[in-house]
PyMOL Python script that loads the backbone (N, CA, C, O; Angstrom):
from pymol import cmd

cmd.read_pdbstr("""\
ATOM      1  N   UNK A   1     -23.119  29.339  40.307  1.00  0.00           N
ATOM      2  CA  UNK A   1     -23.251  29.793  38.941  1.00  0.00           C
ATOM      3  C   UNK A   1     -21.902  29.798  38.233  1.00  0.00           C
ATOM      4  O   UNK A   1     -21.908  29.414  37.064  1.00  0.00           O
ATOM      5  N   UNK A   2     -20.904  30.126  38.699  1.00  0.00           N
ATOM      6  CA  UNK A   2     -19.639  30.373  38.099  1.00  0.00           C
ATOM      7  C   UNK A   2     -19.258  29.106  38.117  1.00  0.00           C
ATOM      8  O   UNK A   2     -18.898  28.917  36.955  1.00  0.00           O
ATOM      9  N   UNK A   3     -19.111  28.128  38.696  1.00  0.00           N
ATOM     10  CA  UNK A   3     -18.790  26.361  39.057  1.00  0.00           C
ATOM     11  C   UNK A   3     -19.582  26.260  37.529  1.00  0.00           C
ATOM     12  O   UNK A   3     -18.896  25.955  36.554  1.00  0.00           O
ATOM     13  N   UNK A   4     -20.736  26.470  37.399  1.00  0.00           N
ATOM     14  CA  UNK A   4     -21.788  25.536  36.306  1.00  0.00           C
ATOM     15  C   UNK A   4     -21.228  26.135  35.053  1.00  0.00           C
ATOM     16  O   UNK A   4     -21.335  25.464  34.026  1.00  0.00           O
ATOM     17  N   UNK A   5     -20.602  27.394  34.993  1.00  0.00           N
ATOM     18  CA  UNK A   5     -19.918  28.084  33.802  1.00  0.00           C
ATOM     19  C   UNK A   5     -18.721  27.377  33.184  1.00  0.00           C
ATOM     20  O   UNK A   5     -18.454  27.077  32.021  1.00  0.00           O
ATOM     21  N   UNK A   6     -17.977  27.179  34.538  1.00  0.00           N
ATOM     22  CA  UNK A   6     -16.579  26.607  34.168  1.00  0.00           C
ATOM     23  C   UNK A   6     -16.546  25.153  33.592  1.00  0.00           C
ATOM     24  O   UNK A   6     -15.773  24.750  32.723  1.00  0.00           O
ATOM     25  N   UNK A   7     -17.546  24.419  34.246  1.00  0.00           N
ATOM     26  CA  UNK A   7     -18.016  23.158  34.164  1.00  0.00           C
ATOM     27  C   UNK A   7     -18.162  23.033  32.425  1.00  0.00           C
ATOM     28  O   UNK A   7     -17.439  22.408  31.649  1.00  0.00           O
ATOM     29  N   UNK A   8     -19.659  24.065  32.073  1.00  0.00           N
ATOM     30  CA  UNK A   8     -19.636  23.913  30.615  1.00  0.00           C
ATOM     31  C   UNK A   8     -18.754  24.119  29.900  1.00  0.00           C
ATOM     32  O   UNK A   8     -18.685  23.363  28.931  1.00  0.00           O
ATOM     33  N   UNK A   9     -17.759  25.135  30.024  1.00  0.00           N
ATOM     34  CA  UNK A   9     -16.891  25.705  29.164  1.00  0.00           C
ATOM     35  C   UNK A   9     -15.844  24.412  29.285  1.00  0.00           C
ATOM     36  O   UNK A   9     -15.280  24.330  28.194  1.00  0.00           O
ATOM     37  N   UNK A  10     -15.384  23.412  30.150  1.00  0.00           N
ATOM     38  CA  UNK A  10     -14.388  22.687  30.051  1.00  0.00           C
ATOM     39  C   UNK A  10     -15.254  21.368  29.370  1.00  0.00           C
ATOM     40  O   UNK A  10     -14.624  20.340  29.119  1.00  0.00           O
ATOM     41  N   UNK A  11     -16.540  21.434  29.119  1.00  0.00           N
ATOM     42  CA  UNK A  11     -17.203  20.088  28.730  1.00  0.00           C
ATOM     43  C   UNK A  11     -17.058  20.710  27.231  1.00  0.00           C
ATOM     44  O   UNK A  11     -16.686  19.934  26.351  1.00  0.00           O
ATOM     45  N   UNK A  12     -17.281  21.814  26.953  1.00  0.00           N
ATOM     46  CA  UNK A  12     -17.574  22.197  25.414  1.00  0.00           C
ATOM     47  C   UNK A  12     -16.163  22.402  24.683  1.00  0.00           C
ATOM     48  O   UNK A  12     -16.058  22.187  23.475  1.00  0.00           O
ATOM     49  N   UNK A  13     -14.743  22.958  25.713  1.00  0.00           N
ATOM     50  CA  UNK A  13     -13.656  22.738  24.814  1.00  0.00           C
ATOM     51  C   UNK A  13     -13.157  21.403  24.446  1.00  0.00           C
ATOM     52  O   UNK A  13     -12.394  21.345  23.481  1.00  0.00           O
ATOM     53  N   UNK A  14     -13.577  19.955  25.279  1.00  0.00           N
ATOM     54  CA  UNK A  14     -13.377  18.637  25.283  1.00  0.00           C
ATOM     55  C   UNK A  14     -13.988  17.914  24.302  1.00  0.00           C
ATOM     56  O   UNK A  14     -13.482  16.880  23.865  1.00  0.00           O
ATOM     57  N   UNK A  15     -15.289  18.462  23.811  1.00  0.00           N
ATOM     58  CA  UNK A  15     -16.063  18.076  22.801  1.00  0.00           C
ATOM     59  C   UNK A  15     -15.189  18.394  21.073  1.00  0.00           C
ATOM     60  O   UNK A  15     -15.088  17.726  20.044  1.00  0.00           O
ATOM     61  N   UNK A  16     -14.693  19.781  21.516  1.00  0.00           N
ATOM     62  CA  UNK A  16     -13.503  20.208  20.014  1.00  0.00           C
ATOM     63  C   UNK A  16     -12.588  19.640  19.785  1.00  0.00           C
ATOM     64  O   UNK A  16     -11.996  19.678  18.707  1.00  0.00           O
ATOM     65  N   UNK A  17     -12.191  18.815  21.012  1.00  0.00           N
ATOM     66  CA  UNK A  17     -10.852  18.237  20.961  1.00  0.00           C
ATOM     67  C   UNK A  17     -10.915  16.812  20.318  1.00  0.00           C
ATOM     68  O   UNK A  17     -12.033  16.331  20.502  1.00  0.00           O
ATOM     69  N   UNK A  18     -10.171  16.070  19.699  1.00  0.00           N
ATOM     70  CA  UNK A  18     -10.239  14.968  19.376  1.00  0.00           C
ATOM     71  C   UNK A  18      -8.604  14.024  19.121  1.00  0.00           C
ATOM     72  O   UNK A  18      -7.782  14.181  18.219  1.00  0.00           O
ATOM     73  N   UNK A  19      -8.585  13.346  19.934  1.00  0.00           N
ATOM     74  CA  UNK A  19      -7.210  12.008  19.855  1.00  0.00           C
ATOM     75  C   UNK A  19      -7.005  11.386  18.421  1.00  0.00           C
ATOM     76  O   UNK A  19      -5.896  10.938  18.129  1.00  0.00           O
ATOM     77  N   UNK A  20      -8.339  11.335  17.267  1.00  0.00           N
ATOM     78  CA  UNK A  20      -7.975  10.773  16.538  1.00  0.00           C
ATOM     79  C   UNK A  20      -7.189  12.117  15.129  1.00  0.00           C
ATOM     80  O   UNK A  20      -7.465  13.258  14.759  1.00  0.00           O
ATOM     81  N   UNK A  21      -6.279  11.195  14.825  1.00  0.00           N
ATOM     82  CA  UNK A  21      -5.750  11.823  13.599  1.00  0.00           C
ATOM     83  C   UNK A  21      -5.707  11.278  12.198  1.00  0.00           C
ATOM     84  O   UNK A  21      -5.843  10.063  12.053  1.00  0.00           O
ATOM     85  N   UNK A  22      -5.547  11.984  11.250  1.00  0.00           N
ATOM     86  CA  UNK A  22      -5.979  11.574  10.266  1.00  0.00           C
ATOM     87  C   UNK A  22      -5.254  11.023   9.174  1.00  0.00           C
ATOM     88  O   UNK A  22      -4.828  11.878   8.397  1.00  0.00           O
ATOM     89  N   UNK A  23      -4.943   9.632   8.838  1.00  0.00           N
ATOM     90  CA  UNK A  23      -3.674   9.339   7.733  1.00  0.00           C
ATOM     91  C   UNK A  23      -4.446   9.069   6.327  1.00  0.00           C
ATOM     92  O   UNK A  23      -5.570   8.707   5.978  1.00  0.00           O
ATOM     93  N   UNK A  24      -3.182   9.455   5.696  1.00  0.00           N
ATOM     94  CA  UNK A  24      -3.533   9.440   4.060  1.00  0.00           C
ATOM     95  C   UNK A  24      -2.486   8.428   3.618  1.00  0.00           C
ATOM     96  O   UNK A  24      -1.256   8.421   3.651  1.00  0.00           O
ATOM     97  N   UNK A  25      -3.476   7.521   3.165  1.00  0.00           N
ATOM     98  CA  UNK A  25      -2.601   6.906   2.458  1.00  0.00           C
ATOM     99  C   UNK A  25      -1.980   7.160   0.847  1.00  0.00           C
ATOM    100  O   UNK A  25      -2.365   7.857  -0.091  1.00  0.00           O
ATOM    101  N   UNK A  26      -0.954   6.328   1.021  1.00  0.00           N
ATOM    102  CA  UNK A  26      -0.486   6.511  -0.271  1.00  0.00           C
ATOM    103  C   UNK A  26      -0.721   6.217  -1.457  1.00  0.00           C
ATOM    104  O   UNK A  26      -0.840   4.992  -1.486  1.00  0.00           O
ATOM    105  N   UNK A  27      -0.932   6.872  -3.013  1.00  0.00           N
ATOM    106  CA  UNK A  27      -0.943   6.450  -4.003  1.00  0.00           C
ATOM    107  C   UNK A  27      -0.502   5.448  -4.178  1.00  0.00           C
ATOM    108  O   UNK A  27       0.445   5.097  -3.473  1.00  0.00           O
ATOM    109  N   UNK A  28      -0.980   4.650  -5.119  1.00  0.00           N
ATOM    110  CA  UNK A  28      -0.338   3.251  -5.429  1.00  0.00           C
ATOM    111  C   UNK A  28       0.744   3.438  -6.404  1.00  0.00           C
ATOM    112  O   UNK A  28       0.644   4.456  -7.088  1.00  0.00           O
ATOM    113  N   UNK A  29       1.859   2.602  -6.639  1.00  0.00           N
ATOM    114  CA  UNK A  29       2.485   2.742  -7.612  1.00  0.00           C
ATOM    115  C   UNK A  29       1.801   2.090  -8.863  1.00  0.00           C
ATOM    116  O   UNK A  29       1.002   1.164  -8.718  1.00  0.00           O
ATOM    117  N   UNK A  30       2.212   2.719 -10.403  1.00  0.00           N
ATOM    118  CA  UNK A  30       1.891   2.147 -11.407  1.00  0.00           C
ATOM    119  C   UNK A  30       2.375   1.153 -11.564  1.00  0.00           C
ATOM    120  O   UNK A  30       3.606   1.141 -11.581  1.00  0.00           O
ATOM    121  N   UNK A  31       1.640  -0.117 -11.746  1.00  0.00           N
ATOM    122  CA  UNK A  31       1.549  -1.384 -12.127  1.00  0.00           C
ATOM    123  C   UNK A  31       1.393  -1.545 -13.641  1.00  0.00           C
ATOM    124  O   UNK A  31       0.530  -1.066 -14.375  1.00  0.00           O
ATOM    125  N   UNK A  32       2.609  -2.466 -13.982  1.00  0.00           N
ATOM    126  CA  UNK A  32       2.594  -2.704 -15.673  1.00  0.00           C
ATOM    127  C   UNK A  32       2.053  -4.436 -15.453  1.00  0.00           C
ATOM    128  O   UNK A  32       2.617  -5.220 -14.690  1.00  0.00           O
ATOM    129  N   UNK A  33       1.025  -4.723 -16.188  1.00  0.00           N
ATOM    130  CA  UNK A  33       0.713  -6.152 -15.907  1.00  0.00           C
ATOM    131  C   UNK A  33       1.183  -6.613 -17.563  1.00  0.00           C
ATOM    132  O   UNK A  33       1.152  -5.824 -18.508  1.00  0.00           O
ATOM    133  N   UNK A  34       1.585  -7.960 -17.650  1.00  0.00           N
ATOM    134  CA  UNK A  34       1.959  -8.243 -18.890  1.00  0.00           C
ATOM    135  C   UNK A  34       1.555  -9.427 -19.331  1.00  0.00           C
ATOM    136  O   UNK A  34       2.367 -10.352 -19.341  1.00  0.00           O
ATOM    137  N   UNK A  35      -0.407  -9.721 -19.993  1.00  0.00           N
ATOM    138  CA  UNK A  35      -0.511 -10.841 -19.980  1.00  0.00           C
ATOM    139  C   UNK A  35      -0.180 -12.020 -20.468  1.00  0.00           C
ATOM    140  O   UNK A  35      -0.902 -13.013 -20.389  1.00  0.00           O
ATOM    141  N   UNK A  36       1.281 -11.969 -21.169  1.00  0.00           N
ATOM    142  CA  UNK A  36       1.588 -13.760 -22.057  1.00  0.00           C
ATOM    143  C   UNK A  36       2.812 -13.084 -21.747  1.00  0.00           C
ATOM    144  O   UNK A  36       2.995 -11.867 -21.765  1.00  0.00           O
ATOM    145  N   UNK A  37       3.927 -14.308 -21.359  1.00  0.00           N
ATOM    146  CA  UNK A  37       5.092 -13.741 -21.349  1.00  0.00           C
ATOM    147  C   UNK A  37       5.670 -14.386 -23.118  1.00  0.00           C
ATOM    148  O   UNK A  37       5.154 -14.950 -24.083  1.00  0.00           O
ATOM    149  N   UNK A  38       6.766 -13.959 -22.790  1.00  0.00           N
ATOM    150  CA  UNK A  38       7.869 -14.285 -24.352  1.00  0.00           C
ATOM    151  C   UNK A  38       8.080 -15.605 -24.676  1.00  0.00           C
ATOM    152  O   UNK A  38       7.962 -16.249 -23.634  1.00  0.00           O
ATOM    153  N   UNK A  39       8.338 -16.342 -25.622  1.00  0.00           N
ATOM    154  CA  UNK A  39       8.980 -17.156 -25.552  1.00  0.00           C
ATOM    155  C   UNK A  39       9.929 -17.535 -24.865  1.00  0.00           C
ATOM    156  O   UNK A  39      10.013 -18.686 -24.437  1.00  0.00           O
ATOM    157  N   UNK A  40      10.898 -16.509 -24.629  1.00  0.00           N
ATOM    158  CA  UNK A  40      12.635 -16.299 -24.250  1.00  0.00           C
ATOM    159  C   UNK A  40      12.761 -16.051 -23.060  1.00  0.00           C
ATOM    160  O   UNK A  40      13.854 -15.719 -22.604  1.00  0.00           O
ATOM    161  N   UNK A  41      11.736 -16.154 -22.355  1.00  0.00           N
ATOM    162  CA  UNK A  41      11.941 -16.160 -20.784  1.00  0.00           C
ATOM    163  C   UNK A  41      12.705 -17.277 -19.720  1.00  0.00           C
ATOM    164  O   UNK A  41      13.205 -18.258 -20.270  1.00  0.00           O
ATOM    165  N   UNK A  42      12.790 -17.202 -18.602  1.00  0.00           N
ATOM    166  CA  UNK A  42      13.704 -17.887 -18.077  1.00  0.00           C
ATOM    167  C   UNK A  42      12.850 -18.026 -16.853  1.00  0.00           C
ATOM    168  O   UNK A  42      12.081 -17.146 -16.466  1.00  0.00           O
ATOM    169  N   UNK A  43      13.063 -19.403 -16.159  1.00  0.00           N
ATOM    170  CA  UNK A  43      12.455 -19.158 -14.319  1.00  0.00           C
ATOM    171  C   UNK A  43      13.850 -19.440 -13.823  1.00  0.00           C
ATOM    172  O   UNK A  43      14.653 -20.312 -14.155  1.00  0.00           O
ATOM    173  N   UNK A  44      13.931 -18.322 -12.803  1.00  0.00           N
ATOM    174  CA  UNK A  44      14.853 -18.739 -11.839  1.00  0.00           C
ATOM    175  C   UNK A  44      14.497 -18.423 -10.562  1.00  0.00           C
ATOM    176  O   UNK A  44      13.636 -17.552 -10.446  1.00  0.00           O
ATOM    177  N   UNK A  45      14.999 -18.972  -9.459  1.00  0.00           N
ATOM    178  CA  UNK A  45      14.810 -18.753  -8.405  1.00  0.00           C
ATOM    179  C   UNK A  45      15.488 -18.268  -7.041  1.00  0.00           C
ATOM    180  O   UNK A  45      16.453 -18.843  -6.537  1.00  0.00           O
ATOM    181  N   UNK A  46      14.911 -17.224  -6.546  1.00  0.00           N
ATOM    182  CA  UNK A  46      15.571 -15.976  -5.659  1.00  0.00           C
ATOM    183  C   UNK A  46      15.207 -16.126  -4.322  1.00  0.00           C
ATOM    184  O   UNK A  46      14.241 -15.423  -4.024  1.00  0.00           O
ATOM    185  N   UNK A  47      15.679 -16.841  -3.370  1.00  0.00           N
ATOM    186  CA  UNK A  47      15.341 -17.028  -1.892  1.00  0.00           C
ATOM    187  C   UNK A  47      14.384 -18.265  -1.721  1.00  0.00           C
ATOM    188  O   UNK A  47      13.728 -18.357  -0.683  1.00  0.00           O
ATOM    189  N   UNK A  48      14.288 -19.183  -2.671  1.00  0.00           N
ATOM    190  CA  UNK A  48      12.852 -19.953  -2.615  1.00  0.00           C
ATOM    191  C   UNK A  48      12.063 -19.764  -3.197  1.00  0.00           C
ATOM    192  O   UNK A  48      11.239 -20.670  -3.326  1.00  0.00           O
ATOM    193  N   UNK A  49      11.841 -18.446  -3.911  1.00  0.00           N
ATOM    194  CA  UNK A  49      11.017 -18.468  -4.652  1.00  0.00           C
ATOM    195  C   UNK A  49      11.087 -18.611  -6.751  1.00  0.00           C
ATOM    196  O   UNK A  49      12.112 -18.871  -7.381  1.00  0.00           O
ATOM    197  N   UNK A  50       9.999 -18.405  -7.232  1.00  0.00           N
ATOM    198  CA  UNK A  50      10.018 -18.656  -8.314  1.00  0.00           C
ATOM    199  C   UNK A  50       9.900 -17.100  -9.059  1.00  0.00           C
ATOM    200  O   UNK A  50       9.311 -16.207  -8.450  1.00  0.00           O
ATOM    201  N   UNK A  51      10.468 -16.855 -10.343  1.00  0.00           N
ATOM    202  CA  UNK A  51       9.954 -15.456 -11.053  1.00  0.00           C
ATOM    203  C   UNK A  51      10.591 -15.988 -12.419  1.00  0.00           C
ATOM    204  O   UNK A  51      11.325 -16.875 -12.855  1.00  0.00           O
ATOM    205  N   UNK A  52       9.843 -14.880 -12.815  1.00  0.00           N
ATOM    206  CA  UNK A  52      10.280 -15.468 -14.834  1.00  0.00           C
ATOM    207  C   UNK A  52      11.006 -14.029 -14.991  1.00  0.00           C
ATOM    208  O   UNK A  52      10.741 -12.859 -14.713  1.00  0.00           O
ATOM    209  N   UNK A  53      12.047 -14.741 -15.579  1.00  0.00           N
ATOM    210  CA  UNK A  53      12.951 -13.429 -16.023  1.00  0.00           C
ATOM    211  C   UNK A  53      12.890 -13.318 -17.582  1.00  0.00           C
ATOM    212  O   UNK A  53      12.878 -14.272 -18.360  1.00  0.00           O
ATOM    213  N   UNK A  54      12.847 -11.730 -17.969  1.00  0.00           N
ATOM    214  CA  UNK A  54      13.266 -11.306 -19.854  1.00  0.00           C
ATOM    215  C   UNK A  54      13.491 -10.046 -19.458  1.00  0.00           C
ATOM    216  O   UNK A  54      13.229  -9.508 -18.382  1.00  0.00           O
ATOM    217  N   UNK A  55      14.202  -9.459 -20.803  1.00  0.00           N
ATOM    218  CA  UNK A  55      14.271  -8.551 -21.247  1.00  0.00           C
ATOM    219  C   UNK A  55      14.929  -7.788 -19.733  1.00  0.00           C
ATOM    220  O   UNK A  55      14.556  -6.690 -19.320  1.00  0.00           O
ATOM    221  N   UNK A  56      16.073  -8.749 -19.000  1.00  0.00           N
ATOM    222  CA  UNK A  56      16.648  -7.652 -17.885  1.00  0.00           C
ATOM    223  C   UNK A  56      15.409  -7.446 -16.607  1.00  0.00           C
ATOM    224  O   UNK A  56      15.653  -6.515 -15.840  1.00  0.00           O
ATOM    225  N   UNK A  57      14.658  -7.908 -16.448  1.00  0.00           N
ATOM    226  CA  UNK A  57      13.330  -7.464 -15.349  1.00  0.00           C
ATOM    227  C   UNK A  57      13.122  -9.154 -14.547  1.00  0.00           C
ATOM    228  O   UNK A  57      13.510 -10.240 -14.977  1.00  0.00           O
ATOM    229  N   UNK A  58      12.466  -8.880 -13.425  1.00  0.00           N
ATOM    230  CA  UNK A  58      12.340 -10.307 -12.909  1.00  0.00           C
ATOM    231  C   UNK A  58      10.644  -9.954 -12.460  1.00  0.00           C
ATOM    232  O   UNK A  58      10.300  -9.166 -11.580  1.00  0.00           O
ATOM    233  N   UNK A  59       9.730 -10.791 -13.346  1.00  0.00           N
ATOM    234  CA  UNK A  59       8.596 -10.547 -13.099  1.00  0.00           C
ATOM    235  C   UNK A  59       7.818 -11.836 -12.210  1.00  0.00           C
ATOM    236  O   UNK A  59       8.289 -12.951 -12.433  1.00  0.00           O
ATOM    237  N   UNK A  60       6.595 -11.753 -11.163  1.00  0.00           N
ATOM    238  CA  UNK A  60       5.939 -12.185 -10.907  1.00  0.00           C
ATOM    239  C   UNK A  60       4.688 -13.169 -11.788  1.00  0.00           C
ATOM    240  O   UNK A  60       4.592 -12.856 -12.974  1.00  0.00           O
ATOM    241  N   UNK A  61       3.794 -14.250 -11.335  1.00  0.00           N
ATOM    242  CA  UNK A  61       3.080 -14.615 -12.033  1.00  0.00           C
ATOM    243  C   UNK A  61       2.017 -14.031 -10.927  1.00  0.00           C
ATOM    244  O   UNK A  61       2.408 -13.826  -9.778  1.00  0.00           O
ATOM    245  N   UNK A  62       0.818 -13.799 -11.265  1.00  0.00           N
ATOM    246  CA  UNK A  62      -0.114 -13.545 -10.638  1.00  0.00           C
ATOM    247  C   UNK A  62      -1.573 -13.783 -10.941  1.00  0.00           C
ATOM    248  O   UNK A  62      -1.432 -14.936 -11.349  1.00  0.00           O
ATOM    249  N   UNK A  63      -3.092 -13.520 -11.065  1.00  0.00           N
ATOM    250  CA  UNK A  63      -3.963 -14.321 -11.409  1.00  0.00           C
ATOM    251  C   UNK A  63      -4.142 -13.299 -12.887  1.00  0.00           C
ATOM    252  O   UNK A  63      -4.748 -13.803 -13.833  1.00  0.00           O
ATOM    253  N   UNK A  64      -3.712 -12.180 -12.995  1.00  0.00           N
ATOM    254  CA  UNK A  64      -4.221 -11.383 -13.803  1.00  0.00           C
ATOM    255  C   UNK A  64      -2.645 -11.161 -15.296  1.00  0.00           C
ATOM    256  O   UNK A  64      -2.730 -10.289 -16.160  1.00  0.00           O
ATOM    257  N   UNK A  65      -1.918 -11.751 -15.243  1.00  0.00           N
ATOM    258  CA  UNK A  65      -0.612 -11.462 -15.677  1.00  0.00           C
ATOM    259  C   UNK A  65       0.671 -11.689 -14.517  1.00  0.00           C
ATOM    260  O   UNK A  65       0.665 -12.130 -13.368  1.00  0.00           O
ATOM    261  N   UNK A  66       1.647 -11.218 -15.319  1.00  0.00           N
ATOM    262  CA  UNK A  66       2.653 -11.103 -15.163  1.00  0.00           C
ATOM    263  C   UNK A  66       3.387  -9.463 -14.294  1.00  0.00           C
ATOM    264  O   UNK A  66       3.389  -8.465 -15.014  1.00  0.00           O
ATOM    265  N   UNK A  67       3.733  -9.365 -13.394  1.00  0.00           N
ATOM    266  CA  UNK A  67       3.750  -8.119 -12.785  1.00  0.00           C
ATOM    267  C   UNK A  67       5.233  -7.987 -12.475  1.00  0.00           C
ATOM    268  O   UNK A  67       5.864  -8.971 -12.086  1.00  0.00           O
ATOM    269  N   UNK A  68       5.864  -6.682 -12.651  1.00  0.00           N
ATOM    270  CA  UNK A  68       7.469  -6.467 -12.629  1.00  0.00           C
ATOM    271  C   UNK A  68       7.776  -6.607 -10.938  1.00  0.00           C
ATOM    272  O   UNK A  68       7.154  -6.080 -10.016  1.00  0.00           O
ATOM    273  N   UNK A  69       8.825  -7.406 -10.890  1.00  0.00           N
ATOM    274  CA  UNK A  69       8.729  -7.143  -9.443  1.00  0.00           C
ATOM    275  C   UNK A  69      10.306  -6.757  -8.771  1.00  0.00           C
ATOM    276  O   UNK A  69      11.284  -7.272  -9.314  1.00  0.00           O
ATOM    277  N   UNK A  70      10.456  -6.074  -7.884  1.00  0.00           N
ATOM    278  CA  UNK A  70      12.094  -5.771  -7.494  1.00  0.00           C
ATOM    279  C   UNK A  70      12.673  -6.837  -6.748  1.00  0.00           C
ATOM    280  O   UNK A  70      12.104  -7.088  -5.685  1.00  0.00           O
ATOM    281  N   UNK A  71      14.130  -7.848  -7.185  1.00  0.00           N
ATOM    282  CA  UNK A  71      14.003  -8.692  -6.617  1.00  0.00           C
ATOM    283  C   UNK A  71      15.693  -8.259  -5.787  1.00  0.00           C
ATOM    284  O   UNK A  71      16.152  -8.985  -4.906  1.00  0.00           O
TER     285      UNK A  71
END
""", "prot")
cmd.dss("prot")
cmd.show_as("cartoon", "prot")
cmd.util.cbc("prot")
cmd.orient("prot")
């Protein structure tokens, strides 16, 4: 009887227990999309790649606009 006690009590604290934990992800940052760029823009290119530069910012092209990007 005391064996079948201990038995449950170590099956029922194992059941409370759990390995998984729980992550939160992060907010997204605010995204400025900018759909037509300027006239006065510039492409230049940073490692291989391509970005249109104005107004001091080096933005991305993407399917939806133009997106600021840190280069």
């Amino acid at each position: 009887m005391k064996k079948s006690l201990i038995f449950l009590l170590v099956i029922f604290m194992c059941g409370f227990t759990s390995c998984a934990t729980r992550v939160r992800a992060k907010t997204p940052a605010k995204v400025v999309v900018v759909k037509k760029r300027p006239a006065n823009y510039k492409i230049v290119r940073v490692k291989g790649k391509r970005y249109y530069f104005w107004n001091g910012k080096h933005y991305k092209k993407t399917r939806k606009g133009y997106v600021i990007v840190k280069v």
